[in-house]
N, C-alpha and C positions, 0 to 999 in steps of 0.2 A: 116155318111160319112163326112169327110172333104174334104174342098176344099179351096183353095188358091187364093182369089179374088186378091188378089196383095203379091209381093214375095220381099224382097230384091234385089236391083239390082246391089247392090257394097255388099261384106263382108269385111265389114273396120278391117282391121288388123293392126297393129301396126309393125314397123317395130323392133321385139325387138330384133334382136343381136346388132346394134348398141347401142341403149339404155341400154341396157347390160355391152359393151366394158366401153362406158363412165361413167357407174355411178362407176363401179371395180375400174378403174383407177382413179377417184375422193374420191371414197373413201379410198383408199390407199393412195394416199395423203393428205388426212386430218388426217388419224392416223399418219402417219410419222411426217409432219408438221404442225399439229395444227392450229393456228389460223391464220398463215399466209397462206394456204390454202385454208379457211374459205373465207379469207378476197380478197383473189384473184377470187374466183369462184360468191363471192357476188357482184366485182365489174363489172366483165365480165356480168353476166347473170340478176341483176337486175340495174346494175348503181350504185351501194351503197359501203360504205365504210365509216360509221361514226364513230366518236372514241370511241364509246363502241356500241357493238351489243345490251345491254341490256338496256331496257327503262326506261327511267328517270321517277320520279313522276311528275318531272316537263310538259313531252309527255303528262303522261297519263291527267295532270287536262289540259292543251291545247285541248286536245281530247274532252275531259267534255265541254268545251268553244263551240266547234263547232257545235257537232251535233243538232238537234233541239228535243226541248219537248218534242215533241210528240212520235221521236224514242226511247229518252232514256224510256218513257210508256210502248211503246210498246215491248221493249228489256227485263224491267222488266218484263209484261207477260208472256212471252216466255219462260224467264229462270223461272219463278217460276215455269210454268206449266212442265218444264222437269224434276223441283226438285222436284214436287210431286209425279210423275212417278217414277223416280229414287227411292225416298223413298219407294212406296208401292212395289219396286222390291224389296228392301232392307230389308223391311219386310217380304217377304215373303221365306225370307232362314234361315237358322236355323242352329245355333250350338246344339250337342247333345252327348250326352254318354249314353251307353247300357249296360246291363249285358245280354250278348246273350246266354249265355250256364252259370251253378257256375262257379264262380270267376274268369271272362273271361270276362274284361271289353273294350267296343271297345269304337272311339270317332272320331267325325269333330268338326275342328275350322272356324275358316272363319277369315283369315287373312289380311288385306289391303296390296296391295304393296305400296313399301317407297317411288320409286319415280316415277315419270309420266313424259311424256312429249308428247304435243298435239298440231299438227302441222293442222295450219288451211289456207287453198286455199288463194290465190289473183288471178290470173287469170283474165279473164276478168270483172265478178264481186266480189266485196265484200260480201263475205261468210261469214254473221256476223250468220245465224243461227250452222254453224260447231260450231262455241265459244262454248255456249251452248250444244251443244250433243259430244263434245270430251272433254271438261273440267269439268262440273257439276256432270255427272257420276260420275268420281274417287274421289270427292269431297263430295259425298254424302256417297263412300264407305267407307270415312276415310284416305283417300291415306295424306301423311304428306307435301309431295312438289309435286305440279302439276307445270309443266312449259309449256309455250306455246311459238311459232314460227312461224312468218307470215310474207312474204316476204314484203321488200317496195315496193309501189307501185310510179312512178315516179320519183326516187331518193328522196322520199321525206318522208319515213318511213313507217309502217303498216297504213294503211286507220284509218280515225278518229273513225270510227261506228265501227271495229272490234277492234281496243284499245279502247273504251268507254267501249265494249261487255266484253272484257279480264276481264279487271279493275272489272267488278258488277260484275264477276262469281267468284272474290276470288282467283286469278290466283295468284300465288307466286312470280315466276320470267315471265316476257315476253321480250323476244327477238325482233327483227328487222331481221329475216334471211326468207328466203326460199330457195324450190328445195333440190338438191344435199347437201349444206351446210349446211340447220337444220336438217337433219336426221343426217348426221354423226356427227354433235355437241352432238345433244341429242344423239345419242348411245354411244360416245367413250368419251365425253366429249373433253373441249381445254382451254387453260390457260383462267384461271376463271370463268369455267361453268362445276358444276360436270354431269358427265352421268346420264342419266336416266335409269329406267329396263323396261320402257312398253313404244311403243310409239302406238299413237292412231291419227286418222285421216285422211282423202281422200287428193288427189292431180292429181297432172297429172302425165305422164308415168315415169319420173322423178323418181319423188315421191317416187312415187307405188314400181319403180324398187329397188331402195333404200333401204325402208323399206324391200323390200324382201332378198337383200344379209347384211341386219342387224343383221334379224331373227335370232337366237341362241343366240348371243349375245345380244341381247334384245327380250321381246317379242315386239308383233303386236296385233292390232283387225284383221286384214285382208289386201288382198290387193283389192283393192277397183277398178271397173271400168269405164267403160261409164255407166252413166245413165239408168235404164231400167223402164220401164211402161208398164204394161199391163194389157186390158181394158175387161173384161165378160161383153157384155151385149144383153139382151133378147128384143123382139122386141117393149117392151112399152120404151124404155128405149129412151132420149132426147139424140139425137145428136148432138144438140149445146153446151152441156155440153162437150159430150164426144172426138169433136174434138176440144173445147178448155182446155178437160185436156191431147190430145196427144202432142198438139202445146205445152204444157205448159211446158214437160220433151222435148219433142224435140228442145227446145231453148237453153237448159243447153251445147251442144257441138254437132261436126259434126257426131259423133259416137254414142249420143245416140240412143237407143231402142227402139219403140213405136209399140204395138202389138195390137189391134180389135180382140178380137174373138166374134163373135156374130152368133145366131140361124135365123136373121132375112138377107136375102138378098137386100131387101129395107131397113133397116137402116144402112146398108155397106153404099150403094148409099149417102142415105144424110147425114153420114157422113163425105162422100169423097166432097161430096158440099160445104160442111161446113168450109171443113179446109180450100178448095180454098176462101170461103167468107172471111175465119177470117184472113188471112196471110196480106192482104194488109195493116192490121190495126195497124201488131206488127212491131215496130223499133228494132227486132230481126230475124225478118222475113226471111231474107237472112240466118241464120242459122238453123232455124226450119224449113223451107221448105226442107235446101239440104238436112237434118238430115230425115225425113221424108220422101223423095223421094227414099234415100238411103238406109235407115236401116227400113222403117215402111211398118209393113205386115197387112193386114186383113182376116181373115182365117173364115172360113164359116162352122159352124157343124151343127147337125141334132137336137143333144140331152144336157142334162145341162151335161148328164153323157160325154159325147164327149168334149165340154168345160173343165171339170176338167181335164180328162184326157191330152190334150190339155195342158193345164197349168203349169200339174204337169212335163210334159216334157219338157218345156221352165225351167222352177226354175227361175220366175225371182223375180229383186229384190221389186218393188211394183207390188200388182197385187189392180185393182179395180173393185169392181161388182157395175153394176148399173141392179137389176133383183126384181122380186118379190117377191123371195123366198129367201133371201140372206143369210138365216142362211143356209143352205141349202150347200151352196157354204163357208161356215164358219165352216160346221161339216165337209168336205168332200176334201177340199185341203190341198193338203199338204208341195208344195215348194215353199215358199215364203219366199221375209223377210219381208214385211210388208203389211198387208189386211189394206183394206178401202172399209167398206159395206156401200151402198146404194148412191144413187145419190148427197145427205147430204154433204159429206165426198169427198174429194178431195185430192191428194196428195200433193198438198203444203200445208195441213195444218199440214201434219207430216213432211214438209220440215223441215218447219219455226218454227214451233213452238208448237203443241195441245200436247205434250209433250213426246209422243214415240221419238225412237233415228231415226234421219234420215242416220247411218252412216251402210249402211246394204250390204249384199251381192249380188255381181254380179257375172257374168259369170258361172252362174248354181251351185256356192256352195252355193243357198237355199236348195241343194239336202240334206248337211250336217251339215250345224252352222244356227243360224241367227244373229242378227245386234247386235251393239257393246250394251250392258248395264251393270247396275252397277256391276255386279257379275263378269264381265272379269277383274274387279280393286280388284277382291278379290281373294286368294289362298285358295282354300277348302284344307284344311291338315287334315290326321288322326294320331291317337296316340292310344295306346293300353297298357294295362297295365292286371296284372295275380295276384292272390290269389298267396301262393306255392302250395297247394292242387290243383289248374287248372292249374301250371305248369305242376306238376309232371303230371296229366293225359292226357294232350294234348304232354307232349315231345316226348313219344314213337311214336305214330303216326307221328306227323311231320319229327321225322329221320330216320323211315322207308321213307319214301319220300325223305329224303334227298339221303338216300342209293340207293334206285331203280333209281335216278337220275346220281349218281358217286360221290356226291360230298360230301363226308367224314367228311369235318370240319367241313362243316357247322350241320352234323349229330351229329358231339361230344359234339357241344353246348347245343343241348338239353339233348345229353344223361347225360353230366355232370348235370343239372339240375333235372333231374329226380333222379339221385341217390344223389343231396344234398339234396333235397326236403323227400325225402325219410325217412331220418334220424331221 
């Protein structure tokens, strides 16, 4: 049985036909007008307007000046660790050619797209881990120009830790934009910034909307939403853990996600204790509380098989088990974008950095994709090529198909090859 120890008490919605109206109308004026578009919605919405949007090497070694040792360390782990990840994905796809029937030979390539572009958050924090999981990817796929776009923060450019981040990951060009103006730069391009064909990375509604009325005209990873967490765990399982990894996604925004499902109705209880201990302690406090008050459930089952079930009908985007039997819950779920077994494991460590992508799916399409990695920077194409002997004996068949279909011409193509092949 399930049962619902605590339920949402707001369903935070977004208010999108506005958000809709305004990104249409910005983006229409950014194909018409270019960079004087650009440069008007940049100064309205971040205060910015410097005489080139693109950053000087003279930024990037200032950048290098500021941060301390010990980040630029730690920036390097991070990106290594997503480049090793990246590789063993990249390893394990494969170009190939068949002879599947005589002289009927089929084939995949795996292609890179040519250019990229990867648009990383400012918002309230500096999202130096997006660097690394929207730009390393395409980089390890081969992609030839990767470009990146990060709003200024304070009138005063992109943060120093996410141009230090840009700069190590081999970024090509990197801009000074956000919002509304770096998706339509990077899709349509504007006097001296060619367009991209893929863009990649999270934002706010903005953002999200943006990237969505891009779509066709460029690809996407996704559109990306609030934050989600959610928590499996069985009754040995430590609640101090587990309400400071709900507090820990519930600080990210008012709207994130935070789910408990647990077998045990005494570690409901102390986790609910818990979170009231730890809150006093975070100087985000005020947003992980409402975010938690408002969006965070605990739901109470009988069985692990009720759990999965459970789970599989959220699709959300991290799920965490903290249980005994974790493989268990490793053979048996199936919507997720990203697992983290065992009490060990936490989800900021796939925020930040242990080197899976953290740019993964919300609002229940884990039902159907998961999170961005290196293969969405690659085009799987096929090619196919014939003997004249597997011409000639595969044409009749195929224009009888053509004919029981109506379509005539396409039927004479093969026929014409069966009777030159003939010959």
């Amino acid at each position: 049985m399930v049962t619902y120890l605590k339920e949402k008490n707001i369903q935070s919605e977004q208010k999108g036909g506005n958000v809709r109206d305004i990104v249409m109308k910005e983006l229409t004026n950014i194909k018409d007008d270019g960079e004087a578009a650009v440069r008007r919605l940049s100064e309205k919405f971040d205060g910015w307007n410097p005489d080139s949007f693109k950053v000087s090497n003279e930024e990037i070694y200032e950048s290098i000046n500021k941060v301390p040792e010990t980040f630029k360390q730690d920036t390097k782990y991070c990106q290594e660790q997503v480049r090793m990840f990246a590789n063993a994905q990249l390893n394990s796809l494969s170009e190939f050619e068949r002879e599947i029937q005589p002289g009927v030979y089929l084939g995949q390539k795996l292609i890179p797209i040519e250019n990229v572009g990867a648009y990383i958050p400012g918002g309230r924090f500096p999202i130096v881990s997006s660097v690394q999981m929207s730009t390393i990817p395409p980089k390890v796929a081969g992609v030839e120009r990767v470009i990146a776009c990060s709003p200024s923060r304070n009138g005063e450019g992109i943060h120093p830790g996410v141009l230090y981040a840009l700069h190590l990951a081999g970024v090509d060009e990197i801009y000074s934009l956000g919002g509304i103006q770096a998706i339509g730069t990077m899709a349509y391009g504007i006097e001296g910034i060619k367009p991209v064909d893929f863009i990649a990375g999270p934002g706010n509604a903005f953002v999200a909307e943006s990237k969505r009325q891009v779509f066709g005209e460029v690809g996407i990873d996704q559109i990306a939403g609030p934050s989600e967490n959610l928590i499996i765990a069985e009754a040995d399982a430590d609640p101090v853990l587990i309400a400071a990894d709900i507090l820990g996604q519930c600080e990210h925004d008012y709207q994130a996600v935070s789910i408990l499902i647990t077998t045990s109705n005494e570690l409901a209880s102390k986790v609910q204790h818990e979170i009231r201990e730890q809150l006093p302690t975070l100087d985000t406090a005020k947003v992980a509380e409402a975010s938690w008050e408002e969006n965070g459930e605990i739901i109470l089952v009988d069985t692990r098989e009720e759990a999965v079930q459970v789970a599989n009908d959220y699709a959300i985007e991290h799920v965490q088990v903290q249980a005994e039997y974790s493989n268990y819950y490793l053979n048996n779920l199936k919507n997720y974008g990203s697992l983290f077994l065992g009490e060990e494991t936490t989800v900021t460590y796939g925020d930040k950095g242990i080197g899976t992508n953290h740019i993964l799916p919300t609002g229940k399409a884990a039902r159907y994709t998961g999170g961005l990695w290196v293969g969405k920077f690659l085009k799987t194409v096929t090619y196919q090529k014939c003997t004249k002997e597997a011409s000639k004996r595969i044409a009749p068949i195929l224009s009888r198909q053509c004919r029981y279909e109506g379509m005539v011409a396409h039927a004479v193509t093969a026929e014409l090859r069966e009777k030159k092949f003939s010959l």
